[in-house]
C-alpha positions as CSV (number, residue, x, y, z in Angstrom):
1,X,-71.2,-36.3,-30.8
2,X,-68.7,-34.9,-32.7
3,X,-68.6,-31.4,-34.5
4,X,-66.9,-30.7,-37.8
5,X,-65.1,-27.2,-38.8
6,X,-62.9,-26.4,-41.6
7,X,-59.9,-24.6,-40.8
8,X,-58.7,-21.1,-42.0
9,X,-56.5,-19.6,-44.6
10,X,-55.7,-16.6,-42.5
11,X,-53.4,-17.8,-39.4
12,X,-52.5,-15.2,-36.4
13,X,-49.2,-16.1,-34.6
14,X,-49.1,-12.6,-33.4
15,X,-52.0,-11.9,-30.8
16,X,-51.0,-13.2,-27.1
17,X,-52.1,-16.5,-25.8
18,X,-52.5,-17.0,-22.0
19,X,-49.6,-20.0,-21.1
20,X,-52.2,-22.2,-18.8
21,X,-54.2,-23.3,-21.6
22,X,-52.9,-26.4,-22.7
23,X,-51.5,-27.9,-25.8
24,X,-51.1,-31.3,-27.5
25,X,-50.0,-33.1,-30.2
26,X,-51.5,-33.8,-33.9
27,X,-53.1,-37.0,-33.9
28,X,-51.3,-37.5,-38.1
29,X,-48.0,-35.7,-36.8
30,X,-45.0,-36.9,-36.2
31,X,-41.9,-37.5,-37.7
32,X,-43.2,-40.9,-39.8
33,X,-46.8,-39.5,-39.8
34,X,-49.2,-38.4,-42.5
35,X,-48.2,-34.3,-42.4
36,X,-44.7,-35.0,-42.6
37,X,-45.0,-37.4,-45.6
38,X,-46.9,-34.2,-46.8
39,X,-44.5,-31.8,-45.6
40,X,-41.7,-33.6,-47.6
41,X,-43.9,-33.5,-51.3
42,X,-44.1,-29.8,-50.4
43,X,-40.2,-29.3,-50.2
44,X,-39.8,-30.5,-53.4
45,X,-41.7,-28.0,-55.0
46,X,-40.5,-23.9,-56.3
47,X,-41.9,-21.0,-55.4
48,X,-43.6,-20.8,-58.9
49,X,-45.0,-24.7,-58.6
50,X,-46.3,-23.3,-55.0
51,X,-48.1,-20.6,-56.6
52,X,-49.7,-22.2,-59.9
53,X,-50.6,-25.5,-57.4
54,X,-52.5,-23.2,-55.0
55,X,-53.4,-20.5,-57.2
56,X,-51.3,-18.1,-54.6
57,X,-49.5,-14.5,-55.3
58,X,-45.5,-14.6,-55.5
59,X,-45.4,-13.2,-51.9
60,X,-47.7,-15.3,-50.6
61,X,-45.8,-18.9,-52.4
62,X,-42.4,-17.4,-51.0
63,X,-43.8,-17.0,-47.4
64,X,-45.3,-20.9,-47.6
65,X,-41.9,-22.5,-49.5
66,X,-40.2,-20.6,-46.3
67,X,-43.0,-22.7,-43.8
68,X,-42.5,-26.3,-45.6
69,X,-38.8,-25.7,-44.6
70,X,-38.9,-24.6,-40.8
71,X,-42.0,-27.3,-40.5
72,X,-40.6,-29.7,-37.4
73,X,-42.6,-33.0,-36.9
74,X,-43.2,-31.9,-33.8
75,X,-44.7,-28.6,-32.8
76,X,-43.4,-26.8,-29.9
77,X,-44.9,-23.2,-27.8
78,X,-41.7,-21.9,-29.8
79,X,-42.7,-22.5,-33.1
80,X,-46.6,-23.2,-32.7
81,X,-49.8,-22.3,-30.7
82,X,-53.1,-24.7,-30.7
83,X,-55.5,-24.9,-33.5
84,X,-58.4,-23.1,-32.3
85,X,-56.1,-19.9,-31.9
86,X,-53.9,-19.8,-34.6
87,X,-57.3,-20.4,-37.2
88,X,-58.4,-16.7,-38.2
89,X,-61.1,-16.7,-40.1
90,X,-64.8,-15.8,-39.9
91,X,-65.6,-19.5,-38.2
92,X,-63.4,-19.0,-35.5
93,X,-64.1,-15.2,-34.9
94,X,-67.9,-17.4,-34.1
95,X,-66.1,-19.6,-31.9
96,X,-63.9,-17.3,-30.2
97,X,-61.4,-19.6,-28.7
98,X,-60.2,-16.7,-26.3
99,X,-63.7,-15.9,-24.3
100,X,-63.4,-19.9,-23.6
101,X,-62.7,-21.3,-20.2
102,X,-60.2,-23.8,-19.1
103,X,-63.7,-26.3,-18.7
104,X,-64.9,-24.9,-21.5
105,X,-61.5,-25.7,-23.4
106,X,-61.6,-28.9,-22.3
107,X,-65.0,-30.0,-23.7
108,X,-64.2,-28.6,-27.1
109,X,-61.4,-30.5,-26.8
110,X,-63.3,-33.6,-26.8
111,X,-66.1,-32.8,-29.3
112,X,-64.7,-30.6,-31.9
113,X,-63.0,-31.7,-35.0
114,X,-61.4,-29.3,-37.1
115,X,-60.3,-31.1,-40.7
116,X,-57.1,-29.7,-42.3
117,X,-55.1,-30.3,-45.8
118,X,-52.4,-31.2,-43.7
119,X,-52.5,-32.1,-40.8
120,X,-56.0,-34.6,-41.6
121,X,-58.2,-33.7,-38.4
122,X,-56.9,-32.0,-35.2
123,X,-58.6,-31.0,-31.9
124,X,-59.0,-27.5,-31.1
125,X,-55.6,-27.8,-28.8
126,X,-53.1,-29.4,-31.1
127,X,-50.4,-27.5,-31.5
128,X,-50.7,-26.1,-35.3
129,X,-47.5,-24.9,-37.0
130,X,-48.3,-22.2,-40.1
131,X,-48.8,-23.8,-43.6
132,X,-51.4,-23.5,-46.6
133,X,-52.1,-26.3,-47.8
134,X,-55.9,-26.9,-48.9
135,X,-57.9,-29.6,-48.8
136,X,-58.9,-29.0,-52.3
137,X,-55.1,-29.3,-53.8
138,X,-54.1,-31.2,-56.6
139,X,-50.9,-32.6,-55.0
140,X,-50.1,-35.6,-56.9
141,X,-48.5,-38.4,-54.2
142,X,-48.4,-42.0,-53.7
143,X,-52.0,-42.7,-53.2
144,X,-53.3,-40.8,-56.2
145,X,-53.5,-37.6,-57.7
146,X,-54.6,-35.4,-54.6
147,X,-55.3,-34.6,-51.1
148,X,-58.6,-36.7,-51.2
149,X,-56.7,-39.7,-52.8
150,X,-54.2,-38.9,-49.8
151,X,-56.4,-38.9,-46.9
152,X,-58.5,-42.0,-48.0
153,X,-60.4,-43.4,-45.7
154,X,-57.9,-42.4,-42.5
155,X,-59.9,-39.1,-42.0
156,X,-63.1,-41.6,-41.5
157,X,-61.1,-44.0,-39.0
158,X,-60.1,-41.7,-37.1
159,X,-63.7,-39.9,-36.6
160,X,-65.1,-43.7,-35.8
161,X,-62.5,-44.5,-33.6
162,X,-63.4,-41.1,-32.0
163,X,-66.5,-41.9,-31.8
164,X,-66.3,-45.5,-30.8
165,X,-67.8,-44.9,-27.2
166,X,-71.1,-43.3,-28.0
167,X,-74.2,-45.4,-28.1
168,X,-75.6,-43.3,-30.7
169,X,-72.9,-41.8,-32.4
170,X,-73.6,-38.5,-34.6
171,X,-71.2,-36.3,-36.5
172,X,-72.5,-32.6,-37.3
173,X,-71.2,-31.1,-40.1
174,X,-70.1,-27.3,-39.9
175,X,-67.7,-28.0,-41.9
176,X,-67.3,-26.8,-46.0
177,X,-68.0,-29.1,-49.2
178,X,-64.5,-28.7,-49.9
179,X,-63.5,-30.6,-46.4
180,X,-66.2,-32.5,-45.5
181,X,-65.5,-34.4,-48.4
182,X,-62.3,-36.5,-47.1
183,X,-64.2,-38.1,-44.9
184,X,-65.4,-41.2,-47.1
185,X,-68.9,-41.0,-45.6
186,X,-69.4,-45.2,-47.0
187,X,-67.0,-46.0,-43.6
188,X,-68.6,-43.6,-41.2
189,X,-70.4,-45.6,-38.5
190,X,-72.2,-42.7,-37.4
191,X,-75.3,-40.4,-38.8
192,X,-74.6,-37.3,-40.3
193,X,-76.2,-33.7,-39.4
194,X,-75.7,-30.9,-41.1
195,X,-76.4,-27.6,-40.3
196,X,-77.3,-24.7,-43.0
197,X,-77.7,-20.8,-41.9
198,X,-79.8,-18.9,-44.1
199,X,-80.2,-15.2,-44.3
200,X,-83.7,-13.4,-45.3
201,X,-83.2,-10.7,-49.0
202,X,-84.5,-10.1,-51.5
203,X,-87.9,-12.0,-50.5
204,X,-86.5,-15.2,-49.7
205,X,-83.8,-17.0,-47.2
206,X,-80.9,-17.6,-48.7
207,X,-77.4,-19.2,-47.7
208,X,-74.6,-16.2,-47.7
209,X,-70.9,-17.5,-47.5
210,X,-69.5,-15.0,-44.8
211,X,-72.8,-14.9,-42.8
212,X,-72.2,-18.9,-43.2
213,X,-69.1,-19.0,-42.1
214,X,-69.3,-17.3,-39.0
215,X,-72.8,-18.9,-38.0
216,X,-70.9,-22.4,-37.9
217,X,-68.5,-21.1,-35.6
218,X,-71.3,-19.4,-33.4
219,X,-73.1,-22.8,-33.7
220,X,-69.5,-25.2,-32.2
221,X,-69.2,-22.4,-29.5
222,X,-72.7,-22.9,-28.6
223,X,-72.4,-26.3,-28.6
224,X,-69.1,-26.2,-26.3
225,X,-71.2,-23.6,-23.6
226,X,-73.9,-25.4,-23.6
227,X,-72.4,-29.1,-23.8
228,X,-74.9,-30.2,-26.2
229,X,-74.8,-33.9,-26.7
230,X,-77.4,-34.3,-29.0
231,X,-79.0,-32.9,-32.7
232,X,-82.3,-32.4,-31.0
233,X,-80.2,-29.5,-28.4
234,X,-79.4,-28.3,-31.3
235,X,-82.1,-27.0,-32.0
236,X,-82.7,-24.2,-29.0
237,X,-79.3,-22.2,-30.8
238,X,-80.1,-18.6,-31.0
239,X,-77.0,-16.5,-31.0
240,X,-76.4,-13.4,-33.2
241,X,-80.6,-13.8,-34.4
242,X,-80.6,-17.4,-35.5
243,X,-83.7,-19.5,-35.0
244,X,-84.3,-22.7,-35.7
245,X,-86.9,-23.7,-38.7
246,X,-88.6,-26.5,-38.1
247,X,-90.9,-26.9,-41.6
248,X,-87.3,-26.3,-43.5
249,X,-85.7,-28.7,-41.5
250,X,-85.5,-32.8,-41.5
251,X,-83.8,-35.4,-39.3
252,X,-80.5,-34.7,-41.6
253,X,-80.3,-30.9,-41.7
254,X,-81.3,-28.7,-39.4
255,X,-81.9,-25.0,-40.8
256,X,-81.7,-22.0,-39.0
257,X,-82.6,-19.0,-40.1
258,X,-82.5,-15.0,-39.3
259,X,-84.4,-12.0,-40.8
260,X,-82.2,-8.6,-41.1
261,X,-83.2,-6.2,-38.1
């Protein structure tokens, strides 16, 4: 079972990172990989085609036309850190990479998929150099006229070939509509779960985007603690007030849902 996340917009390259946890390599890196193809369409852009592309402040174009041009095809402890602790965002404050142990580490590892403009999918350890560059982005290239066009079906691959050893394979989507849709769900071979958080106001439950967004980080580190290998473990997820609703839920989305104390 594998578990989907979107990555972050904010990245922290400052906060310390203890040197025995481990690091790999991007499965789409490399010098004649995906990301550098991407790296290189990036490069040929100003500082004012940066901004209007991504809809970005002067500042914040200048700081990513100065990433596209120390990007290396392969990251290093020098100019990188993994995935799961350079993301900082209100999903990975949920997962809180840092509390994790080595064992712990190791599973998420296996089991978590976090999908990126970029870089395609990378595991929690990859080594992730800064960039901005969302999923969403109208980056015309040589398989059409943006990221999705890009990505194709390889996103989709990858997840099946990642999946290839489980009897009954399932991917659960904590991921946004934005990334969840590069993976080209007509070459999955697995069934899809997805799970929705839902706050109680104003009389009724209702999905709220930064309650959201943290909940599906709380639900992959629950996942990771408690090794959950199937949707129905799912279901016993609790932390921060959640509760699972089963008369709101079906085989396909699982709903949890918490009142305001």
């Amino acid at each position: 079972m594998l578990f989907l996340l979107s990555p972050a917009k904010s990245l922290d390259y400052r906060s310390s990172v203890s040197d025995v946890v481990p690091s790999t390599q991007p499965h789409f890196g490399g010098a004649a990989g995906p990301a550098s193809e991407l790296i290189k369409l990036m490069r040929q852009k100003t500082e004012r085609q940066v901004a209007d592309l991504m809809r970005l402040s002067e500042k914040l174009a200048a700081l990513n036309v100065e990433r596209y041009a120390a990007w290396k095809p392969v990251g290093t402890p020098s100019n990188a850190r993994p995935a799961a602790f350079a993301f900082d965002g209100d999903v990975y404050g949920g997962l809180d990479a840092r509390t994790l142990s080595p064992r712990q580490l190791t599973w998420a590892q296996e089991h978590i998929c976090i999908l990126s403009g970029l870089y395609g999918v990378l595991k929690p350890l990859d080594l992730l150099q800064p960039y901005r560059l969302e999923m969403g982005t109208r980056l015309a290239n040589r398989h059409g006229k943006d990221l999705y066009a890009f990505w194709g079906g390889r996103i989709a691959a990858h997840l099946n070939d990642r999946l290839v050893a489980d009897r009954t394979p399932v991917i659960i989507n904590l991921a946004s509509n934005e990334y969840f849709s590069a993976v080209d769900c007509s070459l999955l071979k697995a069934r899809v779960v997805a799970c929705v958080f839902e706050e109680w106001k104003s009389g009724s439950f209702k999905v709220i985007s930064f309650f959201a967004k943290r909940a599906r980080g709380l639900m992959a580190r629950w996942a990771v603690v408690h090794k959950a290998s199937t949707p129905r473990s799912l279901e016993g997820f609790d932390y921060e007030g959640y509760a699972f609703d089963k008369s709101a839920s079906d085989p396909g989305r699982l709903v949890f849902r918490r009142r305001a104390e």
